[in-house]
Gaussian input, Z-matrix of N, CA and C with variables (Angstrom, degrees):
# hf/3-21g

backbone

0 1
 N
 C     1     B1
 C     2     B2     1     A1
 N     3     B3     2     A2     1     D1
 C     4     B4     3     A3     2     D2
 C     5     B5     4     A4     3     D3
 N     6     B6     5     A5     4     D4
 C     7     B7     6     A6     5     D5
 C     8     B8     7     A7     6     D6
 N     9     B9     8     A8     7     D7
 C    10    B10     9     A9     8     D8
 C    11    B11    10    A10     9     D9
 N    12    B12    11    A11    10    D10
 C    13    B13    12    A12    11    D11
 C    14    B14    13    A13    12    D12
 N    15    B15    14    A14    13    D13
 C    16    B16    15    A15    14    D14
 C    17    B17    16    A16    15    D15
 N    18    B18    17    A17    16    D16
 C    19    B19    18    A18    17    D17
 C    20    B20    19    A19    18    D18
 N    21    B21    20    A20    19    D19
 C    22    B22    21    A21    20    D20
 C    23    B23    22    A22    21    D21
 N    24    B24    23    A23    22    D22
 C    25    B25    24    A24    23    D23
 C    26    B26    25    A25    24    D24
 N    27    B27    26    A26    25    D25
 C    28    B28    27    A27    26    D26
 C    29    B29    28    A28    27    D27
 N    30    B30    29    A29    28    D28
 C    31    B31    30    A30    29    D29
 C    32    B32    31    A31    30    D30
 N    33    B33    32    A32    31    D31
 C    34    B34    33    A33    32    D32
 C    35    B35    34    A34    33    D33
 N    36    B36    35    A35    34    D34
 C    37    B37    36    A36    35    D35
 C    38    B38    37    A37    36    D36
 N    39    B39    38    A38    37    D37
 C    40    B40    39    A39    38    D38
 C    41    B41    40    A40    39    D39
 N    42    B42    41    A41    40    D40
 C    43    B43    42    A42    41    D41
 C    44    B44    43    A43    42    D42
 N    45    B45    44    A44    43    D43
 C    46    B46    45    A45    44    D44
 C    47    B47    46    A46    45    D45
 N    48    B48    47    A47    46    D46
 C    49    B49    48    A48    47    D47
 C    50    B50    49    A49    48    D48
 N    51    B51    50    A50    49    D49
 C    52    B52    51    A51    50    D50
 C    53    B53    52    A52    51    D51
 N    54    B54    53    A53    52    D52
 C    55    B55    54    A54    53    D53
 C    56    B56    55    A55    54    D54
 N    57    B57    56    A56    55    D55
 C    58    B58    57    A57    56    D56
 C    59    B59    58    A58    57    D57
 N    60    B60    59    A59    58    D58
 C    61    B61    60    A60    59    D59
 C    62    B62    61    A61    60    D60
 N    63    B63    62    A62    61    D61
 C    64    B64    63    A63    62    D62
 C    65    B65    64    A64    63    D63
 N    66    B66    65    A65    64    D64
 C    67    B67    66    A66    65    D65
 C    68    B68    67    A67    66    D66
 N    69    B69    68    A68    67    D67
 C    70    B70    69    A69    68    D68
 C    71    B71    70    A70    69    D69
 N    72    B72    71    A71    70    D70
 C    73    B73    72    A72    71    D71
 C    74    B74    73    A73    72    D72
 N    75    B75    74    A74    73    D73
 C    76    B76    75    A75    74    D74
 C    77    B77    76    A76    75    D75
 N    78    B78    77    A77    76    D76
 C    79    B79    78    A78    77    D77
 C    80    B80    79    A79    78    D78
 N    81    B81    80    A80    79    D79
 C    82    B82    81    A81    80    D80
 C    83    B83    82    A82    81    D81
 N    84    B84    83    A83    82    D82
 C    85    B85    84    A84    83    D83
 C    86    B86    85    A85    84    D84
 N    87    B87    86    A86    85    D85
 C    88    B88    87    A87    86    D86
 C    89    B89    88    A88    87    D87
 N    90    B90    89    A89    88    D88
 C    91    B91    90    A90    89    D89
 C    92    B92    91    A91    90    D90
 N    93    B93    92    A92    91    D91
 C    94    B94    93    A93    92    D92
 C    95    B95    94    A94    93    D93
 N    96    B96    95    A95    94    D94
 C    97    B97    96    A96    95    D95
 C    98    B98    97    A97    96    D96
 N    99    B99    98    A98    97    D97
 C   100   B100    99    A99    98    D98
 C   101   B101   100   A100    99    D99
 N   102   B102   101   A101   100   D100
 C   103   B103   102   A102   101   D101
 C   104   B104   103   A103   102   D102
 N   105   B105   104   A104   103   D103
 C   106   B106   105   A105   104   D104
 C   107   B107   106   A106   105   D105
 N   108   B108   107   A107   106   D106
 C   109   B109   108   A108   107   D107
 C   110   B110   109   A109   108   D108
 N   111   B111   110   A110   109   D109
 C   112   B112   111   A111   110   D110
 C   113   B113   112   A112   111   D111
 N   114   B114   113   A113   112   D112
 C   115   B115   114   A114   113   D113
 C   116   B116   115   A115   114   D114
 N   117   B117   116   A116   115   D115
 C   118   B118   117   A117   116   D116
 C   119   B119   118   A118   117   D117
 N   120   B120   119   A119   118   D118
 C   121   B121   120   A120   119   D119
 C   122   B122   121   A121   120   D120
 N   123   B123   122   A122   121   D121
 C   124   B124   123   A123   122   D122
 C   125   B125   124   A124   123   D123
 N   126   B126   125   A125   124   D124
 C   127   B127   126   A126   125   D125
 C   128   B128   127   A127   126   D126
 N   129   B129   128   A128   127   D127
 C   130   B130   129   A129   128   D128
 C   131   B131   130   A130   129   D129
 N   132   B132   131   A131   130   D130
 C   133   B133   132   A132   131   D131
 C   134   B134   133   A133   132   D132
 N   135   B135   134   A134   133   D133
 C   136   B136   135   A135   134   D134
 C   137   B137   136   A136   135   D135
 N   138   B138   137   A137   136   D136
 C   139   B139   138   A138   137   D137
 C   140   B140   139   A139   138   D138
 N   141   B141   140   A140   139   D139
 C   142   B142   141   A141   140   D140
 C   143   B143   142   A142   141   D141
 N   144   B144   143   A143   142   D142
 C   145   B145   144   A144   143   D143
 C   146   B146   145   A145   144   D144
 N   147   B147   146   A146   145   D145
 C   148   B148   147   A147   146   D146
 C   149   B149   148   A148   147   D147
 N   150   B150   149   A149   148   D148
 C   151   B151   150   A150   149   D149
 C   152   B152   151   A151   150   D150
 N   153   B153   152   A152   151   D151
 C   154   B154   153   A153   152   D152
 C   155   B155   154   A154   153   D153
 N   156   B156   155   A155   154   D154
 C   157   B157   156   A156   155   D155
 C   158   B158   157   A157   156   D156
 N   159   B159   158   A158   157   D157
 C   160   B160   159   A159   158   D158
 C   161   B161   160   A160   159   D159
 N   162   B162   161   A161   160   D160
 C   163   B163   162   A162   161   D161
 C   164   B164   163   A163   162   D162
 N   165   B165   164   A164   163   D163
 C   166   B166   165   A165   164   D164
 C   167   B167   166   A166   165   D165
 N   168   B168   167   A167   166   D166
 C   169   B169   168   A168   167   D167
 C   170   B170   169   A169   168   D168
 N   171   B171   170   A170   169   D169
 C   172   B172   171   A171   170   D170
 C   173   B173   172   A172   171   D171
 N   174   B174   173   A173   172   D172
 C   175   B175   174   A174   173   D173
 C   176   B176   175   A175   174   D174
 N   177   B177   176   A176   175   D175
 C   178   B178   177   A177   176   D176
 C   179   B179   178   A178   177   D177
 N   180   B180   179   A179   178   D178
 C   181   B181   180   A180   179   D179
 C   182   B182   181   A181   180   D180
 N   183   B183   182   A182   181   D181
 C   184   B184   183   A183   182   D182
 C   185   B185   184   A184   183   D183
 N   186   B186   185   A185   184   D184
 C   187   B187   186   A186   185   D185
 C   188   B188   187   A187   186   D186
 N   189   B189   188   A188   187   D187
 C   190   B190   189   A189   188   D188
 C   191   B191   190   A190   189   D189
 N   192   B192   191   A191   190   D190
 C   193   B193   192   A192   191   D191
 C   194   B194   193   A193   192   D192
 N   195   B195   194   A194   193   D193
 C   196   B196   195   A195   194   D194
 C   197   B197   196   A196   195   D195
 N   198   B198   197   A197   196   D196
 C   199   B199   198   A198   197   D197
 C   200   B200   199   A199   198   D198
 N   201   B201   200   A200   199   D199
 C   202   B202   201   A201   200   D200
 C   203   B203   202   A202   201   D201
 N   204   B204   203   A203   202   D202
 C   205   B205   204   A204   203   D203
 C   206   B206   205   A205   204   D204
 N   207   B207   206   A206   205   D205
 C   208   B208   207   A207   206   D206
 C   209   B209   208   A208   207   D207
 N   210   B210   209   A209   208   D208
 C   211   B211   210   A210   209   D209
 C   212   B212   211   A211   210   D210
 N   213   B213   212   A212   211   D211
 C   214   B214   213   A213   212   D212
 C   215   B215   214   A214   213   D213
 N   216   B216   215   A215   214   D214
 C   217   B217   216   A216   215   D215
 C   218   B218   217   A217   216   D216
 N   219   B219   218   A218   217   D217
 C   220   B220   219   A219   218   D218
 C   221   B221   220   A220   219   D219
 N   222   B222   221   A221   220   D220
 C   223   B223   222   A222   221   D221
 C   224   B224   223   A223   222   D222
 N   225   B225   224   A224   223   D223
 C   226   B226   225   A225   224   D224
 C   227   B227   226   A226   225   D225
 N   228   B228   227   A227   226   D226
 C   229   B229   228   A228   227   D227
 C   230   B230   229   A229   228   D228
 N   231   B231   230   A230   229   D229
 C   232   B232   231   A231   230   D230
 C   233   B233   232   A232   231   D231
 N   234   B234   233   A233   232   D232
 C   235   B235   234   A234   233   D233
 C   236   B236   235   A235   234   D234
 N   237   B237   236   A236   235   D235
 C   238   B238   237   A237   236   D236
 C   239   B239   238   A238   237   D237
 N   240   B240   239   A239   238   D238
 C   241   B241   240   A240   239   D239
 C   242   B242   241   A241   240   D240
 N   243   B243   242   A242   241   D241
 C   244   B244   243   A243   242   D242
 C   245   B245   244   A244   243   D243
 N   246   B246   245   A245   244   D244
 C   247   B247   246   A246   245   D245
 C   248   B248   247   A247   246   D246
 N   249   B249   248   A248   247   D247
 C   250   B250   249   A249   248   D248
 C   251   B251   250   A250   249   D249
 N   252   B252   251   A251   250   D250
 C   253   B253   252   A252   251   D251
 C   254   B254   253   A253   252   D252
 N   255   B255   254   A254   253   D253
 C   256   B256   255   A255   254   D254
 C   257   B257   256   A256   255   D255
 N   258   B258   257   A257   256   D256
 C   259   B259   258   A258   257   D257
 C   260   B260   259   A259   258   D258
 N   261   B261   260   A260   259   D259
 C   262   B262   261   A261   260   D260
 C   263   B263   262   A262   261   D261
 N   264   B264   263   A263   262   D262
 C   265   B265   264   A264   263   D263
 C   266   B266   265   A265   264   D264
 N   267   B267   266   A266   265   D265
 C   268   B268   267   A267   266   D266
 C   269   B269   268   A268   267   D267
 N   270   B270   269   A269   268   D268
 C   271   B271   270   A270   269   D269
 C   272   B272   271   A271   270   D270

   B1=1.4474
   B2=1.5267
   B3=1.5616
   B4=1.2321
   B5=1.3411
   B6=1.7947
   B7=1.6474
   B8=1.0809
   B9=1.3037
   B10=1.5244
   B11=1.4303
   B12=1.4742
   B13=1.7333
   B14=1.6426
   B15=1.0202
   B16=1.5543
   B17=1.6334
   B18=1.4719
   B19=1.8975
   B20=1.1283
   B21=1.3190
   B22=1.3381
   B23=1.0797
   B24=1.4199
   B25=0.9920
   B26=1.6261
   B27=1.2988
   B28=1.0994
   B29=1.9347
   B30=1.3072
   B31=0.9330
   B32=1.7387
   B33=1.6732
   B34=1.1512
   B35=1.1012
   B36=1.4588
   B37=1.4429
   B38=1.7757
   B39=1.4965
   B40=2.0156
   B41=1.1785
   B42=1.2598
   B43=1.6097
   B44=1.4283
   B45=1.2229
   B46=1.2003
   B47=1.5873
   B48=1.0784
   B49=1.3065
   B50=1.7153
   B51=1.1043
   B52=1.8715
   B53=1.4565
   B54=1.1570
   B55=2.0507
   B56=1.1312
   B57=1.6615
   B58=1.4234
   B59=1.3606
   B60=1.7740
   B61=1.6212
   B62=1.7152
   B63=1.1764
   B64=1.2263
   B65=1.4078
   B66=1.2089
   B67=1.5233
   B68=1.6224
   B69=1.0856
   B70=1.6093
   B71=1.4157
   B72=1.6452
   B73=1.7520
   B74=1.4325
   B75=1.5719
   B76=1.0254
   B77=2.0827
   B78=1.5147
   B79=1.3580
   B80=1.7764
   B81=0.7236
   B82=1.5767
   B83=1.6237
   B84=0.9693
   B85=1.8621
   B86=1.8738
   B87=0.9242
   B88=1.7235
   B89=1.4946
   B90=1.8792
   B91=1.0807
   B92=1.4371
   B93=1.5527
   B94=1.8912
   B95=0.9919
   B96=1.7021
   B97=1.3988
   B98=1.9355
   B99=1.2120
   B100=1.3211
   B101=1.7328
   B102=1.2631
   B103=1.8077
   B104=1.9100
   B105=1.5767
   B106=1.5415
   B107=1.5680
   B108=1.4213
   B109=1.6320
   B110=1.1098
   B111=0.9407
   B112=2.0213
   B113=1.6063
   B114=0.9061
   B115=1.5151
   B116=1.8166
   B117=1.7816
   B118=1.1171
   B119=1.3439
   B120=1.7501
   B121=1.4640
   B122=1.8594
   B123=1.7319
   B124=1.3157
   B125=1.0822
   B126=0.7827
   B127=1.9723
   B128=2.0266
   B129=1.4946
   B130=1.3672
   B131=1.3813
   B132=1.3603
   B133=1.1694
   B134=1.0426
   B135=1.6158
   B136=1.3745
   B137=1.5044
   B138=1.3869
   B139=1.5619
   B140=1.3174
   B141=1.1848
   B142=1.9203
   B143=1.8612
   B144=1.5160
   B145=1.3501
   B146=1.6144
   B147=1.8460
   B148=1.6010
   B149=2.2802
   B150=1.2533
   B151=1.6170
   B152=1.4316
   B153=0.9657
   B154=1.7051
   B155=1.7403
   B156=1.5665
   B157=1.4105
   B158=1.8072
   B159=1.0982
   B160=1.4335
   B161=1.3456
   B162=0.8577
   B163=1.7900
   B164=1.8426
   B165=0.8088
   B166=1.8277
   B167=1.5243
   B168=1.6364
   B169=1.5605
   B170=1.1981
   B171=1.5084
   B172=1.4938
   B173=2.0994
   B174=0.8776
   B175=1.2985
   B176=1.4298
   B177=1.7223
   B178=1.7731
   B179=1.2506
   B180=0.9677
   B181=1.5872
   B182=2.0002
   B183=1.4642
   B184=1.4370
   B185=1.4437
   B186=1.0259
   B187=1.5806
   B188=1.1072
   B189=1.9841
   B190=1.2406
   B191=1.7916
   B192=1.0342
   B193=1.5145
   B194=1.7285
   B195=1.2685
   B196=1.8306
   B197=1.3406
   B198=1.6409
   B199=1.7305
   B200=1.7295
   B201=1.2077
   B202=1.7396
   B203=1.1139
   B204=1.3417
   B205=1.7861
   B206=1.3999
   B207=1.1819
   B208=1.5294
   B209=1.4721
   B210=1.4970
   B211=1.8862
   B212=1.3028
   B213=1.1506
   B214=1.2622
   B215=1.6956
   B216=1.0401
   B217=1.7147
   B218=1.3719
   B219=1.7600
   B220=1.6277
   B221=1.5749
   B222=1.7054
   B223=1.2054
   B224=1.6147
   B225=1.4198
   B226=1.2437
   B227=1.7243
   B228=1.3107
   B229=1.3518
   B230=1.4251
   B231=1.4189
   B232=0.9178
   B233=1.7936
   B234=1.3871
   B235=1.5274
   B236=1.6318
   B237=1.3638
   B238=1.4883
   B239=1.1719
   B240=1.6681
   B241=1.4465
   B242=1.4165
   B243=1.1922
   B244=1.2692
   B245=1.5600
   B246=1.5576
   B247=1.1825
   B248=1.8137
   B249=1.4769
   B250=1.4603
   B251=1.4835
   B252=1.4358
   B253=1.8338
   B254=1.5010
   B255=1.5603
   B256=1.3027
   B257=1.2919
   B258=1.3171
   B259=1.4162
   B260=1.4012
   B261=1.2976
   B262=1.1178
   B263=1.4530
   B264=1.2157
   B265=1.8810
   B266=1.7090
   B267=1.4850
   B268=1.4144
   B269=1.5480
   B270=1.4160
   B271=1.6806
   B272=1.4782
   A1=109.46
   A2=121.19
   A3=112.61
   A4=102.29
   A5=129.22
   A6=130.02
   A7=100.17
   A8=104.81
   A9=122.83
   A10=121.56
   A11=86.78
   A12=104.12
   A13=116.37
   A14=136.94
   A15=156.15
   A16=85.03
   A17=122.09
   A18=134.16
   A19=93.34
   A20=134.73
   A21=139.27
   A22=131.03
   A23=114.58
   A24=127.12
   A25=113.08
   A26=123.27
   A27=133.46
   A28=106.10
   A29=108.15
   A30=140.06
   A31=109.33
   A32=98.87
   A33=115.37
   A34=126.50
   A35=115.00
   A36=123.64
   A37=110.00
   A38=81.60
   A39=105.86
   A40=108.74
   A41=130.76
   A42=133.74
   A43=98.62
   A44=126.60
   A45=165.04
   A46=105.18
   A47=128.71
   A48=152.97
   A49=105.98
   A50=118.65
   A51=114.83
   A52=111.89
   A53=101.43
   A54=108.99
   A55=86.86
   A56=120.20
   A57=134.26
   A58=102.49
   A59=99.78
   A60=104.59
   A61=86.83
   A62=103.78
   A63=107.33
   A64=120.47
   A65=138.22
   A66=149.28
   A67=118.38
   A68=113.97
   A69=104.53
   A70=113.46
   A71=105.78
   A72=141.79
   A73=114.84
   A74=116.52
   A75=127.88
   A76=97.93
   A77=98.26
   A78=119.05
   A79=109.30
   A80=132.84
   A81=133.26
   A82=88.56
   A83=130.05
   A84=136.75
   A85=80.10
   A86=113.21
   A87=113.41
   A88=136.65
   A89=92.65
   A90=114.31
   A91=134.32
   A92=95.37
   A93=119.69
   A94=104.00
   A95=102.71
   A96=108.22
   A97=93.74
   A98=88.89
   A99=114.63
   A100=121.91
   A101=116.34
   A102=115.75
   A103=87.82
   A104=94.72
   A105=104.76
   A106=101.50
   A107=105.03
   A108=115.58
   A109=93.37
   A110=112.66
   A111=117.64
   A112=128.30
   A113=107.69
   A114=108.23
   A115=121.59
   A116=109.78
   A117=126.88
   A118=109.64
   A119=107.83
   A120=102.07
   A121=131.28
   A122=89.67
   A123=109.56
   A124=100.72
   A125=145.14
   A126=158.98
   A127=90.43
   A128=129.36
   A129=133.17
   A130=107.75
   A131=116.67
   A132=124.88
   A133=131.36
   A134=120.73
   A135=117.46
   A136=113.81
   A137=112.02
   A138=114.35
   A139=109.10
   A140=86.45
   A141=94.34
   A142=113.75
   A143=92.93
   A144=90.57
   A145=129.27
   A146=91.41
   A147=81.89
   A148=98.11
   A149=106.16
   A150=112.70
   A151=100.13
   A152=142.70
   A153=136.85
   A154=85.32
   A155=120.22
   A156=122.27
   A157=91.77
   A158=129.86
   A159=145.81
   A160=105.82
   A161=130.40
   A162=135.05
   A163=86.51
   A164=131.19
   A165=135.80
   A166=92.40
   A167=123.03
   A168=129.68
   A169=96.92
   A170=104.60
   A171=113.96
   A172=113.77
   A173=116.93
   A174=111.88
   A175=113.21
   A176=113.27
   A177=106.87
   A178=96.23
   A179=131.88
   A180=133.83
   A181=127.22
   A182=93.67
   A183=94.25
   A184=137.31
   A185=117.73
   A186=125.07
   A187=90.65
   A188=145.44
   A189=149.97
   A190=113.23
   A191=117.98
   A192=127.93
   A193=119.23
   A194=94.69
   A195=111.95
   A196=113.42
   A197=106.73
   A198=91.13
   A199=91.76
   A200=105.76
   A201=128.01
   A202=106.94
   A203=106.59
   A204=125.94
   A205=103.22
   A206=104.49
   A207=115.64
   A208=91.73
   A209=122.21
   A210=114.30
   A211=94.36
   A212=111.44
   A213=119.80
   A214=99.21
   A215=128.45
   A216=120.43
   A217=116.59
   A218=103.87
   A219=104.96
   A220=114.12
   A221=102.04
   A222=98.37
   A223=141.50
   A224=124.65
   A225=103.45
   A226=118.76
   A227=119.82
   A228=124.19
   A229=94.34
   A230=134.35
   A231=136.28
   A232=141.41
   A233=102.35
   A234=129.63
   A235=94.41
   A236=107.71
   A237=131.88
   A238=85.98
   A239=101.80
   A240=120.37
   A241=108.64
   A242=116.96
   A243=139.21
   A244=110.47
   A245=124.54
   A246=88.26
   A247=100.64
   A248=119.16
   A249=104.33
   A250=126.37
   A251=104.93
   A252=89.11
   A253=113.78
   A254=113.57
   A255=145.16
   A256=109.49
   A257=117.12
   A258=160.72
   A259=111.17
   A260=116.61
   A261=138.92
   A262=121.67
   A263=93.71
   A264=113.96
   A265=114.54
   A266=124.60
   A267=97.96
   A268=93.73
   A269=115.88
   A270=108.53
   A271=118.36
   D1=132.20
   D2=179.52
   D3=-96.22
   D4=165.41
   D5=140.66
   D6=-56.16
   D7=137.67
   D8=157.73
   D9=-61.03
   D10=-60.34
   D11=179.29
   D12=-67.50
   D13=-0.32
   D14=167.55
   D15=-70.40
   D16=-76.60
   D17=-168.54
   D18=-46.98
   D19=-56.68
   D20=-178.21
   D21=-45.53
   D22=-34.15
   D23=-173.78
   D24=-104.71
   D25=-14.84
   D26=175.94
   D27=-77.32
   D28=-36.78
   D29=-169.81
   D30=-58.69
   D31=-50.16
   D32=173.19
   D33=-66.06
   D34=-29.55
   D35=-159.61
   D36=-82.18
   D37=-26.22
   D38=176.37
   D39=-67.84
   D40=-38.52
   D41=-160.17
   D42=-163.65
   D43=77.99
   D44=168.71
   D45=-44.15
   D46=-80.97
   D47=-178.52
   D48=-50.72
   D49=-7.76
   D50=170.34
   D51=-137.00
   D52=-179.61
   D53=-157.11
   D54=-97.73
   D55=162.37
   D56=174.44
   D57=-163.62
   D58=150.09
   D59=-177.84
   D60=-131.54
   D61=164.29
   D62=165.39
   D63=-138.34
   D64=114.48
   D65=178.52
   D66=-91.13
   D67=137.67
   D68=141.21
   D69=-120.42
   D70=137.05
   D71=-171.91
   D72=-115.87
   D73=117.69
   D74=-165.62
   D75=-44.54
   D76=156.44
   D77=-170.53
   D78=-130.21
   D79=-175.82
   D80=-158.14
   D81=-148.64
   D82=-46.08
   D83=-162.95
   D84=-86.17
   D85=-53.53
   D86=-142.76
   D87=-102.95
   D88=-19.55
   D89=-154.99
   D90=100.46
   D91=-64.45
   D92=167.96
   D93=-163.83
   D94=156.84
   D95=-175.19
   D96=-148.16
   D97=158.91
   D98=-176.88
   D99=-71.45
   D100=101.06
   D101=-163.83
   D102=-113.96
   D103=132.16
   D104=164.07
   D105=-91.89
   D106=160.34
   D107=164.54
   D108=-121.99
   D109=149.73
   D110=167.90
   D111=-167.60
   D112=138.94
   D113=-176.97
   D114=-69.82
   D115=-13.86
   D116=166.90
   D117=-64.31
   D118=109.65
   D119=166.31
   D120=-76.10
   D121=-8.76
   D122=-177.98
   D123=-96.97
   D124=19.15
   D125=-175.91
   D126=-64.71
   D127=108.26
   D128=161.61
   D129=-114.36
   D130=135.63
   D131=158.21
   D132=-47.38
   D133=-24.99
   D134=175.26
   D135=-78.64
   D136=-28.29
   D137=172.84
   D138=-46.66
   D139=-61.87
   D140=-173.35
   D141=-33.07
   D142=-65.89
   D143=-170.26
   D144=-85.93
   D145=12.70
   D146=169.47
   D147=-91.46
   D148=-33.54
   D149=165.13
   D150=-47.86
   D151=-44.70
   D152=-161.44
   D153=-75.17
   D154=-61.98
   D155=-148.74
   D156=-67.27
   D157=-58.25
   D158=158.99
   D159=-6.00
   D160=-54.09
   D161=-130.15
   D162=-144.86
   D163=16.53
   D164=155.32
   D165=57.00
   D166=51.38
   D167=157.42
   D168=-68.46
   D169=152.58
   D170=161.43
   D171=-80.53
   D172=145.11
   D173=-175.27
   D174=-63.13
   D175=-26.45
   D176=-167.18
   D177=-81.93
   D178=-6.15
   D179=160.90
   D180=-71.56
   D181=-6.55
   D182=158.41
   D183=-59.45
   D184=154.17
   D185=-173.23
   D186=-87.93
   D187=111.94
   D188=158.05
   D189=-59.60
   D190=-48.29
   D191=163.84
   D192=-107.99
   D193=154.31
   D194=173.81
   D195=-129.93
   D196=96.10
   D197=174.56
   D198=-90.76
   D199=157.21
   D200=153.74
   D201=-97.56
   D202=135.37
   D203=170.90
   D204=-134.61
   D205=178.67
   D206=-157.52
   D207=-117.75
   D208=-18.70
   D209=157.12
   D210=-166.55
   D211=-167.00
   D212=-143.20
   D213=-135.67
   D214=91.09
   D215=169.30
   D216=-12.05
   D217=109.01
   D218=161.37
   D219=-106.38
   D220=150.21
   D221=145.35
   D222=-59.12
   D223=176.09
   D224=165.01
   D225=-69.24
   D226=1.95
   D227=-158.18
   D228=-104.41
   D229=-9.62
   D230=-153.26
   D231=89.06
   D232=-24.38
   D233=-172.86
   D234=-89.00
   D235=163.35
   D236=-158.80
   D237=-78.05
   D238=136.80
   D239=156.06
   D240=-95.40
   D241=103.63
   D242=-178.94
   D243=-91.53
   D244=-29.30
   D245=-170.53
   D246=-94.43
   D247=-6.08
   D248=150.87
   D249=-64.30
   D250=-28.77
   D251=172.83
   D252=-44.92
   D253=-68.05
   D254=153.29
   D255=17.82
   D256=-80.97
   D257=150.37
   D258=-11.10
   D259=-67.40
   D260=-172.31
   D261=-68.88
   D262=-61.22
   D263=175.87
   D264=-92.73
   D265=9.05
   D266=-173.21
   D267=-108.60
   D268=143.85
   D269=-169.00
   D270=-103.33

């Protein structure tokens, strides 16, 4: 099992300047797999995993999908509404 919030945060550190959620969504190969949300429309997978390989990430901690959104579900508190991501993206 990976942290989420570990991806998230790795995630952040890459592209600093936009919002990100991180989920895991049932998988058919895997079980689950790891989906970024992000406000980066330039968001590439290869970035990611040369930053993961870079920075001594473990690979099962990759983001398998990248949706782009145009924001990111808040609470009223400000903090991620996650269980609408949830909601939204788990199939």
């Amino acid at each position: 099992m990976v942290a989420l919030d570990s991806v998230e945060t790795a995630v952040k550190k890459l592209y600093p300047e936009f919002m990100h959620a991180v989920i895991a969504i049932p998988s058919d190969k895997k079980g689950e797999e790891i989906l970024l949300i992000t406000t980066n429309k330039d968001a590439k997978s290869e970035e990611i995993v040369s930053y993961y390989k870079d920075n001594g990430l473990p690979e099962i901690a990759l983001p398998r999908t990248i949706e782009v959104v145009e924001e990111i579900p808040l609470l009223g508190t400000g903090k991620t509404d996650y269980v609408t991501i949830k909601k939204k993206y788990s199939r």
